[in-house]
C-alpha positions, 0 to 999 in steps of 0.5 A: 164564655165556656159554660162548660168550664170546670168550677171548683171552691175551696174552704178552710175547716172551721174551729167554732160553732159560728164558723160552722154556721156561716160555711154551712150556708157558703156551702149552700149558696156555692153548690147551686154554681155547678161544682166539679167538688168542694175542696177542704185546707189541711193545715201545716203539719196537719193542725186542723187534721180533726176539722178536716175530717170532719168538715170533708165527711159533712161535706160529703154526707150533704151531698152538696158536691163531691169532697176533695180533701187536702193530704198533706206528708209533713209530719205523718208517717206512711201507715198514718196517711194510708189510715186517712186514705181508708177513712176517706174510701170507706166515706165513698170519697174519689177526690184528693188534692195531694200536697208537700204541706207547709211544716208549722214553726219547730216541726222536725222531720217531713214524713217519709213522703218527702215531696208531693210526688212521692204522696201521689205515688204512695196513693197509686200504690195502695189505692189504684185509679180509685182516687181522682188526684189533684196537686199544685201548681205555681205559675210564678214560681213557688217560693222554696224553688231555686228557678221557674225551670227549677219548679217545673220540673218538680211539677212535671214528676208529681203529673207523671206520678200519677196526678189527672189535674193541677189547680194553681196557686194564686197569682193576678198576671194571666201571662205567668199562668200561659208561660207556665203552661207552655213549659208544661206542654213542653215537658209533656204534661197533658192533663188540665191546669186549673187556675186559682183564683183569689178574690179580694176582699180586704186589701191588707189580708190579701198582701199578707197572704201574698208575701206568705206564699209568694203570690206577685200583686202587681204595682198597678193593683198595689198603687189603685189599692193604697189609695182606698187604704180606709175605704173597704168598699172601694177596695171590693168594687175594685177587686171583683173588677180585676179579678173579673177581667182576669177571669176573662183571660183566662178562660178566652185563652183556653183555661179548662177551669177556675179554683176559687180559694173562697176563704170560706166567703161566697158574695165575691166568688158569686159576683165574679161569677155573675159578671163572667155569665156563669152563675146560677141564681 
């Protein structure tokens, strides 16, 4: 197993004193698991905008690890991101990860960035190689995309906008991850392609997320599941086994990182951590 491979943690803003509390202490927990950066969730049409700010700045004033917040062209105007960007800079933050966003039910108009291409452009524009941009990818496809081909070529236009790296929206097949890699490499696309790792710790949570970002759970993890429908622990136990040895792919196969969507949670990331031989206790 690689110890030098890049680990990165991803968290929601928190709306309440006690959610605050708890990613105070995933936050202190995480940081000793050699974090290349803590990455902070804008959400749809920039909902959580305030909580974002203010976690990313907490975040980097703690010094815990470098912030990487999430900006988002849905809903706001250039001179509205160009604001934030000021904000993030004079805070001394270097790392962003650029998205497209999700527009929040009877939001009107995507902003006068209309792809994340054209988000990371904007950045370069004003702010040069300051920031260290991170997009999206999504090895099985994403779900607005009329094709796979279709969705890499999209993906393609944001690296060669200006972006140094990718992180992966989650997914349980490694071949999807190595397929779309090799379309990448194809089309030029040299720069790292993390993967997005998602650990499982409620059952029905995670097949809600799934449907909602177009994320395949395989039949056979769909099957074992069902049958522990009432039997959380069972489910964990499971979980952690598979995204595991989903890791181990990953990582024999040449993967020059893991994303860990954390949902604010450490127990399960550090155990999979544990079993790949990379955590430090």
């Amino acid at each position: 197993m690689n110890p030098n491979i890049a680990l990165s943690y991803e968290f929601f803003p928190p709306r309440t004193e006690a959610g605050r509390l708890k990613l105070a202490d995933t936050r202190r927990v995480l940081a000793r698991q050699r974090p290349n950066f803590f990455s902070v969730t804008f959400g749809a049409g920039g909902s959580t905008r305030d909580n974002t700010l203010e976690t990313v700045l907490d975040i980097q004033q703690s010094g815990e690890a470098p912030a990487a917040p999430h900006l988002t062209c849905v809903g706001a105007s250039n001179d509205e991101i160009l604001e934030l960007l000021g904000k993030y800079r004079e805070a001394g933050i270097r790392n962003l990860v650029v998205l497209r966003g999700d527009p929040p039910s009877g939001l009107v108009g995507m902003g006068e960035c209309k792809h994340a291409a054209d988000l990371v452009r904007l950045v370069r524009e004003h702010h040069g190689d300051h920031f260290h941009i991170a997009v999206a990818a999504y090895p099985e496809c994403h779900p607005d995309a009329s094709s796979l081909l279709a969705d890499v070529d999209y993906f393609v236009d944001k690296m060669k906008a200006g972006a140094d790296l990718a992180l992966t929206q989650y997914f349980f097949n490694a071949d999807a991850y190595f397929h779309f890699l090799d379309r990448c490499r194809e089309r030029g696309v040299d720069q790292p392609i993390h993967p997005g790792i998602m650990p499982i710790a409620n059952f029905a949570n995670l097949r809600r997320f799934s449907k909602q970002c177009g994320a395949e759970i395989p039949r056979w993890i769909r099957k074992t599941m069902n049958a522990w429908q009432d039997d959380l622990e069972s489910q964990r136990e499971f979980g952690i086994e598979v995204v595991s040895h989903l890791c181990e792919q990953l990582i024999d196969g040449g993967a020059p990182g893991l994303h860990f969507y954390t949902m604010n949670q450490s127990g399960l990331t550090l155990q999979v951590l544990r079993n790949l031989g990379l955590a430090r206790d």
